[in-house]
C-alpha positions as CSV (number, residue, x, y, z in Angstrom):
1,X,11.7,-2.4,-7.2
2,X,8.2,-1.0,-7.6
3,X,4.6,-2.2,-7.1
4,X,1.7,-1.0,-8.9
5,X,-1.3,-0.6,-6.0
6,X,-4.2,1.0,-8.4
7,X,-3.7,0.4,-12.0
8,X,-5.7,3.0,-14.3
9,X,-7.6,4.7,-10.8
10,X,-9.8,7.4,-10.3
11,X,-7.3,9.7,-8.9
12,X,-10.2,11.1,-6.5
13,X,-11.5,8.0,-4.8
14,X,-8.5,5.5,-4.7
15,X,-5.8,8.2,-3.9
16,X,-6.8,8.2,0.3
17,X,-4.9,8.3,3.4
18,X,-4.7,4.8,3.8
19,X,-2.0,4.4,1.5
20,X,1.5,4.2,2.2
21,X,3.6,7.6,2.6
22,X,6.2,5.9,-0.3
23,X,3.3,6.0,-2.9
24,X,3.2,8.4,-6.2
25,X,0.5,9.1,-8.1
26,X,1.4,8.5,-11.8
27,X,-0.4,10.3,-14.7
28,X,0.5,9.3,-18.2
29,X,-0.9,8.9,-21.6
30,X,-1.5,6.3,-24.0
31,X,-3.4,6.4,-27.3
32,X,-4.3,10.0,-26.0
33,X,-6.3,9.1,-23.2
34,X,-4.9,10.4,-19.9
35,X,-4.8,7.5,-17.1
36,X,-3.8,7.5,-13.4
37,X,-1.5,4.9,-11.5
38,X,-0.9,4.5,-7.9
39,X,2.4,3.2,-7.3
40,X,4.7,2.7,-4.4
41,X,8.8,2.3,-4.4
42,X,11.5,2.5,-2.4
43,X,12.5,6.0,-3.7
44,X,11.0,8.4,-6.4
45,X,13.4,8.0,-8.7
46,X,12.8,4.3,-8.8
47,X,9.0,5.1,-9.7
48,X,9.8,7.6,-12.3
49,X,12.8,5.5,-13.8
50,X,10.2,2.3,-14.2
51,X,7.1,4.9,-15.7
52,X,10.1,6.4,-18.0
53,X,11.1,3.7,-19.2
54,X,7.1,2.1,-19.7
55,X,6.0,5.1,-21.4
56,X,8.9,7.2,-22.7
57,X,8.9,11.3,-22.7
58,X,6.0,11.2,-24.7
59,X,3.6,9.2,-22.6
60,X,4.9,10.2,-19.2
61,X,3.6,13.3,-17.9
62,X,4.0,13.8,-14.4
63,X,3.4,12.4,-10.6
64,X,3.5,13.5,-6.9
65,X,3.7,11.6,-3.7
66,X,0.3,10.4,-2.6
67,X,-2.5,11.5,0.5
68,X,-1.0,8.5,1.8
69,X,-0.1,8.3,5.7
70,X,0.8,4.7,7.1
71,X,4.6,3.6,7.6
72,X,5.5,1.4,4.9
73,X,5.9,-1.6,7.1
74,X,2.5,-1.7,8.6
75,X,0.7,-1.0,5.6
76,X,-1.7,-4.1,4.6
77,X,-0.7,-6.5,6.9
78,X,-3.0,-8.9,8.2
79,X,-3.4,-8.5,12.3
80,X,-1.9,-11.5,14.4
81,X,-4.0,-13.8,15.6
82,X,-5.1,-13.6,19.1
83,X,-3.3,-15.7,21.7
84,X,-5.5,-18.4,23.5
85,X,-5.4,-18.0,27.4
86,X,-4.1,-20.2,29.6
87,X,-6.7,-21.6,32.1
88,X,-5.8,-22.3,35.1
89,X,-6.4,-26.0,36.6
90,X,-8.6,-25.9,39.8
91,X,-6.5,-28.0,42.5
92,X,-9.2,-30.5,43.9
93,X,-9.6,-30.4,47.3
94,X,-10.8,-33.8,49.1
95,X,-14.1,-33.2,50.5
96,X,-14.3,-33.9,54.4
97,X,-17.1,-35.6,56.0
């Protein structure tokens, strides 16, 4: 299974470090224009097999893994939210007159 992060990209700008290491950047060609994917798989071959497939030998023309350098499973996830504390009751002393 693959998901498609940056559909027709600017190679330059969207292809950054903060993408996952298991991302490829795709180049391909349709109606002889040369556009650029950014997508991420399991393996490689799952990539390629779905861009092969898409676009055939003719439209295909390459990829390579991406400047990307976050573990898959942290990548885009939202932050927990932060516990609320505990406060502690005051015990109530009885005043002495």
């Amino acid at each position: 299974m693959i998901s498609t992060l940056h559909e027709n990209c600017n190679p330059q700008e969207d292809n950054n470090t903060k993408l996952p290491y298991t991302s490829y950047l795709i180049w391909y060609k349709v109606e002889d224009q040369i556009r650029y994917d950014i997508a991420m798989g399991d393996k490689q071959v799952d990539v390629f097999d779905a861009y092969w497939d898409k676009y055939g030998k003719d439209g295909f023309i390459g990829m390579k893994q991406s400047e990307g350098r976050v573990q898959p499973n942290r990548w885009n996830v939202a932050p927990p939210p932060p516990k609320k504390r505990k406060r502690r009751k005051r015990k109530e002393e009885p005043e002495d007159e």
